[in-house]
C-alpha positions as CSV (number, residue, x, y, z in Angstrom):
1,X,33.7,5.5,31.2
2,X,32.1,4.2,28.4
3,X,28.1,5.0,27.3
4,X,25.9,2.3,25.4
5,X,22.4,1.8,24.4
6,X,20.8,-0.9,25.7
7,X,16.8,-2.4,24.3
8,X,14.2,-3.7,26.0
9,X,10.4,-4.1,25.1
10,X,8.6,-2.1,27.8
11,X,5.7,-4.8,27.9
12,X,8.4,-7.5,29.0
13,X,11.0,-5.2,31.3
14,X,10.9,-1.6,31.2
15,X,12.3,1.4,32.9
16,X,9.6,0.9,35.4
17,X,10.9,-2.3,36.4
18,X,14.1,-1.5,36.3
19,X,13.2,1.3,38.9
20,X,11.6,-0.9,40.6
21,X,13.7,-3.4,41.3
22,X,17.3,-1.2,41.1
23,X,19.2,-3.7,40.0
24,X,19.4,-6.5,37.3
25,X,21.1,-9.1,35.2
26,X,21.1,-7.8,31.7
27,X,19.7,-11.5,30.4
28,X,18.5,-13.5,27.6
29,X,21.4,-11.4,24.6
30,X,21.2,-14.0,22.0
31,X,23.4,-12.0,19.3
32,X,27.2,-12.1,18.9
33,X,27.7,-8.5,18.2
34,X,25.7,-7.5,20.7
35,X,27.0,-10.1,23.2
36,X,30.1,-9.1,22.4
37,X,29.7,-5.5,23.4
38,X,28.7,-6.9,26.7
39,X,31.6,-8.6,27.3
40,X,33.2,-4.6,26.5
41,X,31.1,-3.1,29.2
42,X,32.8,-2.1,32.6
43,X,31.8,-1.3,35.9
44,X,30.8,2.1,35.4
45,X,29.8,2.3,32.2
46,X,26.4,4.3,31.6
47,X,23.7,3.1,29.4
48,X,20.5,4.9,27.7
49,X,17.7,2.1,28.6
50,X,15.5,2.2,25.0
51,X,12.5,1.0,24.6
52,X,12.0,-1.2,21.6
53,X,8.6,-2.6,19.9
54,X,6.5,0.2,21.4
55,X,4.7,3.7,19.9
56,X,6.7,5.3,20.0
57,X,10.1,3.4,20.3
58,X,12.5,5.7,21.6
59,X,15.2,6.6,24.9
60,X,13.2,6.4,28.2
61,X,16.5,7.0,30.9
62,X,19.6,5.7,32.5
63,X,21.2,2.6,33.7
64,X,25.0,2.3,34.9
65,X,26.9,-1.2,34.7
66,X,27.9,-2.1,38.0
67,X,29.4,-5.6,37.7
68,X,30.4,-7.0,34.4
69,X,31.6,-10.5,32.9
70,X,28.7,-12.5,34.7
71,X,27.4,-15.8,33.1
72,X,23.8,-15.4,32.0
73,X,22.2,-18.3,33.5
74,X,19.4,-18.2,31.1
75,X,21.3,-20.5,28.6
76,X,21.0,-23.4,30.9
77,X,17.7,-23.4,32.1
78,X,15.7,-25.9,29.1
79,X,12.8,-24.1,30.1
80,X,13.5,-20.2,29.2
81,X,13.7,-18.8,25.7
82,X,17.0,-18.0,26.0
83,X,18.1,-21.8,26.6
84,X,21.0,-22.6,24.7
85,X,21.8,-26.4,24.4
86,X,25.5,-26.2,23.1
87,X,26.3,-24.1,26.3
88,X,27.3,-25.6,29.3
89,X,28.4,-24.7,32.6
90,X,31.8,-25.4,32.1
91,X,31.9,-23.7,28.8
92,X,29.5,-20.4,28.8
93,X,28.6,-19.3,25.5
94,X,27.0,-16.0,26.9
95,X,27.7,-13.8,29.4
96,X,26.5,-10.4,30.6
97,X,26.6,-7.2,32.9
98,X,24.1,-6.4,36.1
99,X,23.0,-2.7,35.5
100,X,21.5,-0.5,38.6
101,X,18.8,2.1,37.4
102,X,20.2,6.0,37.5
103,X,17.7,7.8,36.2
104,X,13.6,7.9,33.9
105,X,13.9,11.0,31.2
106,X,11.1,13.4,31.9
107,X,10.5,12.9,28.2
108,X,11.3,9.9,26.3
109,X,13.9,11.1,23.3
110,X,11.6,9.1,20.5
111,X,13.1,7.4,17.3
112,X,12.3,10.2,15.4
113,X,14.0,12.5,17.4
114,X,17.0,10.9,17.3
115,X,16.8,10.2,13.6
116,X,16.4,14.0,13.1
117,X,19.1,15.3,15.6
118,X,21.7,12.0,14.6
119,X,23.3,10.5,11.1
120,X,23.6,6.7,10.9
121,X,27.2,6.9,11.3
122,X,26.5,9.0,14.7
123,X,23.9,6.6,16.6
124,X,23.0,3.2,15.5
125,X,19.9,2.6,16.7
126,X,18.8,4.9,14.0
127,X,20.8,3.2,10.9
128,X,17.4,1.0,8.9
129,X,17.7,-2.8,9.7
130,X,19.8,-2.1,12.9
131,X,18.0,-4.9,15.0
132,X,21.0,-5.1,17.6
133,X,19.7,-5.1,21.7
134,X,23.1,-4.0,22.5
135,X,25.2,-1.1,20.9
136,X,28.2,1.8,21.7
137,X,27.6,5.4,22.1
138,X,30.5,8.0,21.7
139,X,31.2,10.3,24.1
140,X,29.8,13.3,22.4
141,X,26.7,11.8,21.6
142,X,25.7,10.8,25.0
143,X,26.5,14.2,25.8
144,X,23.9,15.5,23.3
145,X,20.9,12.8,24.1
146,X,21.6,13.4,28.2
147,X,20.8,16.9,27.6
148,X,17.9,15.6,25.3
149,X,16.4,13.3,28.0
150,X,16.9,16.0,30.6
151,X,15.4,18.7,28.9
């Protein structure tokens, strides 16, 4: 098993509606780097759900990958920001995981939390200018921030 961390603004899909619904298609990854971390991602795989663009931005909880390699159908549809005209059916440019939600932190691990317990080097979310919606977590740091969020 594999841990990543995974952005979303919580205005547009947060752990709330995650919750609420259970499960969903991780959609609308317009990056390379971090669309090719989902393409990494296996069934099984557990992800810290961060919210992005908020006060203050920071880890909220817990979603597990449970089917990976899926085309995000986003990139077809003209109408949806995350259209993509040089993609086609037959040729995918983007594809994605479905994540099921595990778990809400009884306190959200903030960004300056995690930029005073991790280096750069440790956790990229905290490295300045790291913009990515999709990134890795070793082993021993998702160790460290579960015990954080469950605190």
């Amino acid at each position: 098993m594999h841990y990543w961390l995974m952005k979303s603004e919580p205005d547009v899909f947060g752990i709330d509606d995650m919750q609420a619904v259970g499960e969903d298609v991780w959609d609308g990854v317009r990056n390379y780097q971090a669309r090719n971390f989902l393409r990494e991602m296996k069934q099984g795989d557990l992800a810290f759900f961060y919210h992005s663009s908020t006060r203050p931005p920071g880890i909220v909880g817990l979603v597990e990958v449970v089917a990976e390699d899926i085309v995000d159908d986003t990139q077809f549809d003209p109408d949806s920001p995350y259209h993509d005209p040089r993609s086609s059916p037959d040729n995918p440019r983007w594809r994605t995981v479905r994540v099921a939600y595990r778990e809400t932190f009884r306190h959200p691990i903030t960004l300056d939390a995690l930029k005073a317990t991790f280096s750069p080097d440790k956790l990229l979310v905290v490295r300045k200018g790291n913009r990515l919606s999709v990134m890795p977590v070793a082993a021993k740091v998702a160790k460290r921030l579960l015990q954080m969020g469950r605190a």
